[in-house]
C-alpha positions as CSV (number, residue, x, y, z in Angstrom):
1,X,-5.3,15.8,5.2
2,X,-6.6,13.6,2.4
3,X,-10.7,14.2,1.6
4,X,-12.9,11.5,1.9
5,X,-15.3,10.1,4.7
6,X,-15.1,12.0,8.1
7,X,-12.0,10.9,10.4
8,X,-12.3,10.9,14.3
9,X,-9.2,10.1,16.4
10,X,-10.7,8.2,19.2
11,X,-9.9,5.9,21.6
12,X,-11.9,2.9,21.1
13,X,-13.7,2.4,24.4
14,X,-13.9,-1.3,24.5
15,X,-10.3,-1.2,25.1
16,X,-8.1,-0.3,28.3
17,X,-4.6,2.0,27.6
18,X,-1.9,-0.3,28.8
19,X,1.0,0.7,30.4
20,X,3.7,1.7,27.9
21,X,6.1,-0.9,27.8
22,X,9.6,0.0,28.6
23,X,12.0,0.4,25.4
24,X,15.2,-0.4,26.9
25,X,17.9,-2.1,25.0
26,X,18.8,-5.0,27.4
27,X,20.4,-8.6,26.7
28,X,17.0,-10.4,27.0
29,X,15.6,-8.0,24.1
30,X,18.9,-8.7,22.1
31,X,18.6,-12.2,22.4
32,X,14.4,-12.1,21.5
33,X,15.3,-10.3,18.3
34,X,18.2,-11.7,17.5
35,X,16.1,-14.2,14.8
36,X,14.5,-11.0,13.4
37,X,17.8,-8.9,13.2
38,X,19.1,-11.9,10.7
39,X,16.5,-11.4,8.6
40,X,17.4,-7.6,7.6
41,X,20.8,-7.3,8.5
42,X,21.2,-6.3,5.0
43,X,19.3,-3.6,5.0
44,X,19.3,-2.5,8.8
45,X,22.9,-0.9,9.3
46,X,23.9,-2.5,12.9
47,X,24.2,0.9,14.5
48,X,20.2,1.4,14.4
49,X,19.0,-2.3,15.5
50,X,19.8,-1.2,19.4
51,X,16.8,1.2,19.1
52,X,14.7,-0.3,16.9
53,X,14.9,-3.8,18.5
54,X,12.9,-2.5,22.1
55,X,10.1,-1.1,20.1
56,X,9.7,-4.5,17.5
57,X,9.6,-6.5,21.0
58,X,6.9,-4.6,22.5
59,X,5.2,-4.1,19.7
60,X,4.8,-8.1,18.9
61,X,4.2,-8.3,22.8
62,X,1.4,-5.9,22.3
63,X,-0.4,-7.9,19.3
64,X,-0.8,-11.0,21.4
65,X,-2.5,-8.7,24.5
66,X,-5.0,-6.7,21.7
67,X,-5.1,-9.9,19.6
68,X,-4.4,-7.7,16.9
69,X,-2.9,-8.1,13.6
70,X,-0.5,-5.5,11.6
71,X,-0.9,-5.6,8.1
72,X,1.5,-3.8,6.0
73,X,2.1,-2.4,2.7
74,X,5.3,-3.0,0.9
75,X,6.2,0.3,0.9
76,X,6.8,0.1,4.7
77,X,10.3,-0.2,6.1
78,X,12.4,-2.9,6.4
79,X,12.0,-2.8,10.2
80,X,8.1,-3.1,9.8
81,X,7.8,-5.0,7.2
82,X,9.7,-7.9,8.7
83,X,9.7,-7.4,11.9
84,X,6.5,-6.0,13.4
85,X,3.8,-7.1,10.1
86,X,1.9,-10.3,10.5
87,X,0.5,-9.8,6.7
88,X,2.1,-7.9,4.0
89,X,1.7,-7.0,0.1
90,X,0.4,-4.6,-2.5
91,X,-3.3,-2.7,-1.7
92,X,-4.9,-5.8,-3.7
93,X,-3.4,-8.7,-0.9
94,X,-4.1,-6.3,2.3
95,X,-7.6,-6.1,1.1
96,X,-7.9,-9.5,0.7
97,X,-6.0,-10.1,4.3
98,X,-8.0,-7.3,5.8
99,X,-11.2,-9.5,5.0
100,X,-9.8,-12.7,6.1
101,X,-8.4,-11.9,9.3
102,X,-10.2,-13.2,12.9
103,X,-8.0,-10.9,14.9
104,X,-10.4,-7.8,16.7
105,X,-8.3,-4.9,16.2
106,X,-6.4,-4.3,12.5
107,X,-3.2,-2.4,12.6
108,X,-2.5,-0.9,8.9
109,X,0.6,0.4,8.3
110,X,0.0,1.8,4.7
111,X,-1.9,4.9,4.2
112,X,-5.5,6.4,5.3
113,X,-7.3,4.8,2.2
114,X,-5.6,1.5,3.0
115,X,-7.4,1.6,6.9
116,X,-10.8,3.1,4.8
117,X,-10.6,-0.3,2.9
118,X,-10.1,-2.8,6.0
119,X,-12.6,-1.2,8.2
120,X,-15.3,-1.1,5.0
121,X,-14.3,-4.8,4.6
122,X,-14.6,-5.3,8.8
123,X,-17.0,-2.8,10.3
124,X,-17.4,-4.7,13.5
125,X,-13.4,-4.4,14.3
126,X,-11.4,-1.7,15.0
127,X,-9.1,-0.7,12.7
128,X,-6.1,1.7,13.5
129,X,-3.7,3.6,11.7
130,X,-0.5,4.9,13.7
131,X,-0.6,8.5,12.1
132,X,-4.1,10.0,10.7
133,X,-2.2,12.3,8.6
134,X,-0.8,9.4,6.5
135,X,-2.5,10.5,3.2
136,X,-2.5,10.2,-0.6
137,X,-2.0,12.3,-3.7
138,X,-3.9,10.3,-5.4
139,X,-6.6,9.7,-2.7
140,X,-6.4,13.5,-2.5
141,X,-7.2,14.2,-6.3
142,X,-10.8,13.4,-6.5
143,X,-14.3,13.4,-4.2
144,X,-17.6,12.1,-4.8
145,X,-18.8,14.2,-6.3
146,X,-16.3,14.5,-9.2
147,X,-17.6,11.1,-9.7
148,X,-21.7,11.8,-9.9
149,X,-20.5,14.1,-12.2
150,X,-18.8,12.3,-14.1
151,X,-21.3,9.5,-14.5
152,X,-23.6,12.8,-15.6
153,X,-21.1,13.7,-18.5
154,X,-20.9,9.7,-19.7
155,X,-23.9,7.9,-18.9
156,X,-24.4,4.6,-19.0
157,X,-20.6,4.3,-19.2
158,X,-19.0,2.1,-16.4
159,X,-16.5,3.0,-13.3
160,X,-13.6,2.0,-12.2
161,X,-12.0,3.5,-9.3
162,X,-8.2,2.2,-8.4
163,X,-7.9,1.3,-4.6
164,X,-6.2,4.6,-3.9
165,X,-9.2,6.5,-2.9
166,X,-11.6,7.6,-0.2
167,X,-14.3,5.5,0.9
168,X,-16.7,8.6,-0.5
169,X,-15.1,7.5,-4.1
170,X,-15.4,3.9,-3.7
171,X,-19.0,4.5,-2.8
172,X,-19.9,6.2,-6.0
173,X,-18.4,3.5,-8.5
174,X,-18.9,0.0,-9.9
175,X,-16.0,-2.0,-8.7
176,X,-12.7,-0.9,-7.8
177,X,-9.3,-2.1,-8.9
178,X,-5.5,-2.5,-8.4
179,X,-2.4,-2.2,-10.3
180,X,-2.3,-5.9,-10.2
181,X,-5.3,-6.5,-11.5
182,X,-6.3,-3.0,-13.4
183,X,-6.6,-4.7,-16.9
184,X,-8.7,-7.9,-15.7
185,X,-11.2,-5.7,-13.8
186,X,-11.8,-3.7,-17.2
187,X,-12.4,-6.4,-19.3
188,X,-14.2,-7.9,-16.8
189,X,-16.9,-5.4,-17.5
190,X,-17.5,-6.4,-21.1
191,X,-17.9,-2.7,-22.1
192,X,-16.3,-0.5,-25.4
193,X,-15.5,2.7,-23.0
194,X,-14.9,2.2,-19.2
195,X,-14.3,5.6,-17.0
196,X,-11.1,5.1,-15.0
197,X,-10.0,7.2,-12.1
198,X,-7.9,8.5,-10.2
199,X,-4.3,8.1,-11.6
200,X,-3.9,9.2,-15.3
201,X,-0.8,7.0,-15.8
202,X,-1.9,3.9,-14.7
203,X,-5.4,4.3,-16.9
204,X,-2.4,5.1,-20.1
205,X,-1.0,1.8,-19.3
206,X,-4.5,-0.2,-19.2
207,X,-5.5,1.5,-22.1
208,X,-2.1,0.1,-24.0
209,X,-3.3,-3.3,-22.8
210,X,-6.6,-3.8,-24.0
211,X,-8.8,-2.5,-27.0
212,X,-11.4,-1.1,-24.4
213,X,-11.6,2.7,-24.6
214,X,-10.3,4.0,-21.4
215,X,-11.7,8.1,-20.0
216,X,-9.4,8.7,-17.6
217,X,-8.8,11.5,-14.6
218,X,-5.9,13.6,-14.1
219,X,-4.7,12.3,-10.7
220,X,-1.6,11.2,-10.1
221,X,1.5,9.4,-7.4
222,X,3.8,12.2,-6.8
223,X,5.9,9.3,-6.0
224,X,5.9,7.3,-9.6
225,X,5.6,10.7,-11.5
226,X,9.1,12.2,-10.6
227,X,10.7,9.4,-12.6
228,X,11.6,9.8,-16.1
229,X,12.6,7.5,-19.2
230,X,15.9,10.0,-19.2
231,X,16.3,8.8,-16.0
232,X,16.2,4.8,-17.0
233,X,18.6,5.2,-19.9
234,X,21.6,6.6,-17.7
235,X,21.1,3.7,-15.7
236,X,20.8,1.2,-18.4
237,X,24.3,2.9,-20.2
238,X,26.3,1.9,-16.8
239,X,25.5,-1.3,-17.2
240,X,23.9,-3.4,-20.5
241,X,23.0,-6.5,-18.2
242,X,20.4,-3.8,-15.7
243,X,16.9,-4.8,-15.7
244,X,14.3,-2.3,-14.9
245,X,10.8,-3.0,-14.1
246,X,8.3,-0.3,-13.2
247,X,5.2,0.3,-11.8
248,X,2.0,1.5,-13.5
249,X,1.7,4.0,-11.8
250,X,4.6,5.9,-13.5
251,X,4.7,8.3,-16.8
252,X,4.5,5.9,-20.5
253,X,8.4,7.4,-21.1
254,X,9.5,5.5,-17.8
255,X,7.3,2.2,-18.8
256,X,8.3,2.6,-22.6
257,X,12.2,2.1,-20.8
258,X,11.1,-0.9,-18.4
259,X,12.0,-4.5,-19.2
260,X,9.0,-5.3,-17.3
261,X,6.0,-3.3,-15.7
262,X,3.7,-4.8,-12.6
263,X,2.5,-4.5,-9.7
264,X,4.4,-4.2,-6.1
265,X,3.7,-8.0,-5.6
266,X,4.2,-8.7,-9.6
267,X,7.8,-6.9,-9.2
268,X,8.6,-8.7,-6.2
269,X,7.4,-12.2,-8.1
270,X,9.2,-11.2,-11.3
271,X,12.5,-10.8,-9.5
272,X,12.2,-14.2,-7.7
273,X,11.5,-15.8,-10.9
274,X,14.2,-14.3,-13.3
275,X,16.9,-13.7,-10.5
276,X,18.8,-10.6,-12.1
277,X,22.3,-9.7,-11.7
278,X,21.4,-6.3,-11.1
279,X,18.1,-4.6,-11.0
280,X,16.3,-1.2,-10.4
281,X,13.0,-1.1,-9.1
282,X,11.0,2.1,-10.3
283,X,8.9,2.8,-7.1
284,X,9.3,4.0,-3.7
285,X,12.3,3.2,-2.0
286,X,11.8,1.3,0.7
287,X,10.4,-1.4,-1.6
288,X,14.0,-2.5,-3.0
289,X,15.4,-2.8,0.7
290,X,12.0,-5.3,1.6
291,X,12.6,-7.4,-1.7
292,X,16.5,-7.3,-1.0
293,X,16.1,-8.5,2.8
294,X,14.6,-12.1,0.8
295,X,16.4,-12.6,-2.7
296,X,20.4,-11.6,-1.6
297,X,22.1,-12.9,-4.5
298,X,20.4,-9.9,-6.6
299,X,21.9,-6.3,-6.8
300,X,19.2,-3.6,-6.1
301,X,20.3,-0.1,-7.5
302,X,17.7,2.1,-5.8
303,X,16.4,5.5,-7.2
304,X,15.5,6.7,-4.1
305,X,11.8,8.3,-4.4
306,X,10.5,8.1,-0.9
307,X,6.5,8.4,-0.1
308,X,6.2,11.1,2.4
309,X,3.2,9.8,3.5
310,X,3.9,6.1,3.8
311,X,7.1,7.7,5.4
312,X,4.7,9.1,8.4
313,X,4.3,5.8,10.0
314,X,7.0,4.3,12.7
315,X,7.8,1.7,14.8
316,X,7.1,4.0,17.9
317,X,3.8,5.4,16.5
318,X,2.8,2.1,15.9
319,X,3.4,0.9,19.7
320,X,1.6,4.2,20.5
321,X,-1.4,3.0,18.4
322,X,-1.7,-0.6,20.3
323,X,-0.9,1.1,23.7
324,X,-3.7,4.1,23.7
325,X,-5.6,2.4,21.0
326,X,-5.5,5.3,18.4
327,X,-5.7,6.2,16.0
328,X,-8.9,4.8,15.2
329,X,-10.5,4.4,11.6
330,X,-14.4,5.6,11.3
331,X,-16.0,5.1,8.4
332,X,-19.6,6.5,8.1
333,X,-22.0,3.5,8.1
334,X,-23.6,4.9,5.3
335,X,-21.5,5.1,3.2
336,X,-19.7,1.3,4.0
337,X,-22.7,-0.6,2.3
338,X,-22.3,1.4,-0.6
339,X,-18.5,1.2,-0.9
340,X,-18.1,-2.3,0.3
341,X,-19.9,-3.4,-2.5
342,X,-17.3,-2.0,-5.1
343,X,-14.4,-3.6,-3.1
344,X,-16.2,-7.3,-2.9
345,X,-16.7,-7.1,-6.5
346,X,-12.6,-6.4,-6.6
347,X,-11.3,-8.7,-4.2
348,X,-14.1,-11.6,-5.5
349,X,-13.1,-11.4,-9.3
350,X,-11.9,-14.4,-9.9
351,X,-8.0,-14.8,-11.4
């Protein structure tokens, strides 16, 4: 289980347990999805939508009763992310959605970090993440107090903590940041040498695009870092016309390959804008089949690197969240103050 503040799995007592709903695959629920089905019949086979379509039914049944809203990461699958999500994006868009929304309860279906940041961002709701154990290898890399430490070894120097970290972490530094916007929130400071933490590779790539001096920490996606630039060279020799674009989050050999590097919403945006023949995304899988499911006149060849964690959340854990109302998000009120303020200062920084 990823470090960070302390986790309780709780039912929120504000809330009855409804009865589950039942999951039967009947005409009426064929006909009520039938709309969503269309949407991702690319990228659902037609075997699986028989038991996927009873859960997406009581699931959007559910968010009316709770007046909840799901927000979802684009690493979610195609059957959440079209069918079940109410908002969906990269960590940067969540955390703007997660402050936003007027619903009382906050489904995330992303990863334990993800939650951290909505409920910092909403302490009065409930937040809920369908499995507790959906965690972060990046997240898991650094505490605290690696961070008071740190700020020991450089003082004076400013920090940066990405997104994908505890609450604990967030608490600790100056303003967080995004792949989206990793380079903007540096400069933003106005300082020669910024500390940036967790993930090694994406501090490399900041570091190539500004003359700031970048300290970074060792952490790392064990997602992004399995790809290699060996790797994007046997794709590009099968076909000339292949575009690759990559996330920062992976090694400099695999973004030295890329014809483009970005974000999950900046990939996603690039495609619709330059509408490839043919193109490989280099990031977890499940992100080629959402982009695929809207843009269908462009071929997706998918290296399939799957998050495990991301991976732990499902359309039946999620109806099990909104039914018991688990699991719930705490974050220690001591530590939100603290670690709100370096999230503001992220999702306020102006384009």
């Amino acid at each position: 289980m990823p470090t960070g503040a302390n986790r309780t799995l709780q039912r929120a007592p504000k809330h009855d347990v409804l009865p589950m709903p039942s999951l039967e695959y009947t005409d009426a629920v064929a006909k009520e999805t039938a709309h969503l089905y269309e949407r991702v019949k690319d990228v659902v086979p037609a075997i699986e939508w028989p038991f996927f379509a009873p859960y997406i039914k009581a699931i959007n049944d559910l968010k009316a009763a709770r007046n909840a809203v799901i927000l979802a990461h684009n690493y979610m699958t195609p059957e959440i992310f079209h069918c079940v999500a109410d908002k969906v994006g990269d960590s940067l868009q969540l955390a703007r959605l997660a402050g936003e929304t007027d619903a009382d309860v906050i489904v995330q279906c992303g990863v334990h970090f993800m939650a951290e940041t909505s409920k910092i961002l909403n302490p009065e709701k409930t937040v809920l993440i369908p499995d507790m154990e959906a965690g972060c290898s990046l997240a898991e890399s650094i505490t605290g107090a690696d961070v008071r430490l740190l700020r020991e070894a450089h003082p004076g120097v400013p920090i940066v903590a990405y997104v994908n970290t505890s609450a604990e972490v967030k608490a600790e530094v100056d303003i967080c940041c995004t792949s989206a916007n990793a380079v903007q929130v540096v400069e933003s400071l106005n300082a020669p040498k910024v500390i940036m933490l967790p993930d090694q590779y994406l501090a490399q790539y900041v570091a190539s695009q500004t003359d700031v001096e970048i300290i970074s920490w060792k952490g790392a996606c064990e997602v992004h870092e399995r790809f290699t630039g060996e790797e994007l060279r046997a794709y590009r020799e099968t076909d000339p016309n292949l575009r690759i674009i990559a996330h920062p989050e992976c090694p400099q050999d695999v973004i030295a390959e890329a014809d483009y590097t970005g974000s999950t919403s900046q990939m996603t945006k690039w495609i619709e804008d330059h509408k490839p023949s043919k193109v490989v995304l280099v990031t977890e899988c499940s992100m080629a089949d959402n982009v695929a499911a809207d843009i269908r006149d462009v071929e997706f060849v998918r290296p399939c690197n799957l998050c495990p964690h991301m991976k732990r959340i499902t359309l039946a854990k999620i109806l099990d969240s909104l039914v018991h109302m688990r699991e719930e998000v705490e974050v220690d009120p001591a530590l939100i103050e603290r670690a709100r303020a370096s999230v503001e200062r992220m999702v306020n920084l102006k384009s």
